[in-house]
C-alpha positions as CSV (number, residue, x, y, z in Angstrom):
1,X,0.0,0.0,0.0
2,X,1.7,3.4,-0.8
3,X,1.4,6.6,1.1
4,X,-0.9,8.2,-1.0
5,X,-3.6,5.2,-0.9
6,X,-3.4,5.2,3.1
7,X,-4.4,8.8,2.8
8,X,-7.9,9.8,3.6
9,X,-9.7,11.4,0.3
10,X,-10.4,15.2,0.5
11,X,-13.7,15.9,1.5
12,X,-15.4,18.6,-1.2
13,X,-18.4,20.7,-0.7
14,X,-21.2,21.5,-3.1
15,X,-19.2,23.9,-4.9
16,X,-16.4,21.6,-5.2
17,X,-14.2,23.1,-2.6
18,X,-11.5,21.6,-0.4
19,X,-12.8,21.7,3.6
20,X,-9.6,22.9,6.2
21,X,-9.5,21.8,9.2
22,X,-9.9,24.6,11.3
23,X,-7.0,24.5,13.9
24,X,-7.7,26.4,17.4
25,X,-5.3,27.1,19.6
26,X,-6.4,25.8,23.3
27,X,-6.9,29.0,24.6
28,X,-9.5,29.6,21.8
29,X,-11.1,26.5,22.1
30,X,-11.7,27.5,25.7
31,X,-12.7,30.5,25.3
32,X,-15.7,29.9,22.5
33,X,-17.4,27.8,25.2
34,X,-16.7,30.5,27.7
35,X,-17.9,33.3,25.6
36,X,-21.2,31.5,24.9
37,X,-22.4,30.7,28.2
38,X,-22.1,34.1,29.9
39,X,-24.6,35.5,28.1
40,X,-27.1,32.6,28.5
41,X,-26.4,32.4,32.5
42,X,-26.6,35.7,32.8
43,X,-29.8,35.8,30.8
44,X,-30.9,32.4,32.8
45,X,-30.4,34.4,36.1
46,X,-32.5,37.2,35.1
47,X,-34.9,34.8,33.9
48,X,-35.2,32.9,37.0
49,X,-34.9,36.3,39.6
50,X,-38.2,37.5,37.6
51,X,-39.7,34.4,37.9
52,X,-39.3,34.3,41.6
53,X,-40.2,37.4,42.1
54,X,-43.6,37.4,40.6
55,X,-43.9,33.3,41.8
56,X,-45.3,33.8,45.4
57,X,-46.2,30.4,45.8
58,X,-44.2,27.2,46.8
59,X,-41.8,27.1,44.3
60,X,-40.0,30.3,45.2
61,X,-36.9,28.9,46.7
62,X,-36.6,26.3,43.7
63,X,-36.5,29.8,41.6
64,X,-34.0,31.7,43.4
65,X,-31.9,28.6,44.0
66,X,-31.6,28.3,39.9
67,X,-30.7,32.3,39.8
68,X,-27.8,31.2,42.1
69,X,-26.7,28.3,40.1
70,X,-26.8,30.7,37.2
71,X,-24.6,33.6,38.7
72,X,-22.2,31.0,40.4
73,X,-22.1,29.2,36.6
74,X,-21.5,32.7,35.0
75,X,-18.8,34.1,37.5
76,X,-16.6,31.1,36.4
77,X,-17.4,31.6,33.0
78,X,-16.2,35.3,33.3
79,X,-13.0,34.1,35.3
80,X,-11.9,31.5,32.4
81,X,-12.3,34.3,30.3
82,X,-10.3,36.6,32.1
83,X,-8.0,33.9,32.8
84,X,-7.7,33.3,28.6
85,X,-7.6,37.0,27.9
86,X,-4.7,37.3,30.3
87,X,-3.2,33.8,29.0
88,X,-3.2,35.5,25.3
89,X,-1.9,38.9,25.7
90,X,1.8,38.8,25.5
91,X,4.3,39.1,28.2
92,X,6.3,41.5,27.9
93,X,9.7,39.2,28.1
94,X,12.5,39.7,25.5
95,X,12.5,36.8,22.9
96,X,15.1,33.8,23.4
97,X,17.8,35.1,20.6
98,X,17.8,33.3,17.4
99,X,20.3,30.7,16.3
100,X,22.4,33.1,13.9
101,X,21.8,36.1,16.1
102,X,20.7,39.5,15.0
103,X,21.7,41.2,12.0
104,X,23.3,44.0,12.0
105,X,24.3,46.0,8.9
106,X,28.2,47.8,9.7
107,X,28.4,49.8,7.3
């Protein structure tokens, strides 16, 4: 069997082209997931405050209880984004030198 028959075939689309893998770094790939669900916990929370609020029967405490989950759920959401953000930006420290060194032009 040669190499290129142990290859997979390219996959094509309707208009014939070539699909790319998209490659994420981690950080991105952690951060998508993050960036999605503090908007819908924060959302959820508000949700479920109202609905205790105007709920003044038994099920109150099952209605702030979820508004709790929600706000505990989308503080960590917000600290793995901060946590990513911080991850990404760079740090400031000089880069290692590279193998022929700088050039210089003496002259």
């Amino acid at each position: 069997m040669t190499a290129r028959a142990a290859q997979p075939p390219p996959s094509r689309s309707a208009g014939g082209h070539h699909h790319l893998p998209v490659h994420l770094s981690p950080l991105a790939r952690r951060l998508t997931p993050a960036g999605i669900a503090l908007p819908v916990l924060i959302l959820a929370a508000t949700l479920f405050a109202v609905a205790a609020d105007t709920n003044a029967a038994g099920a109150r405490a099952l209605w702030i209880l979820a508004a709790i989950g929600s706000i505990i759920g989308a503080g960590i959401a917000w600290t793995d984004i901060l946590i990513v953000v911080h991850r990404r930006r760079p740090s400031g420290r000089p880069r290692p030198p590279t193998v022929n060194g700088p050039r210089t032009t003496d002259g």
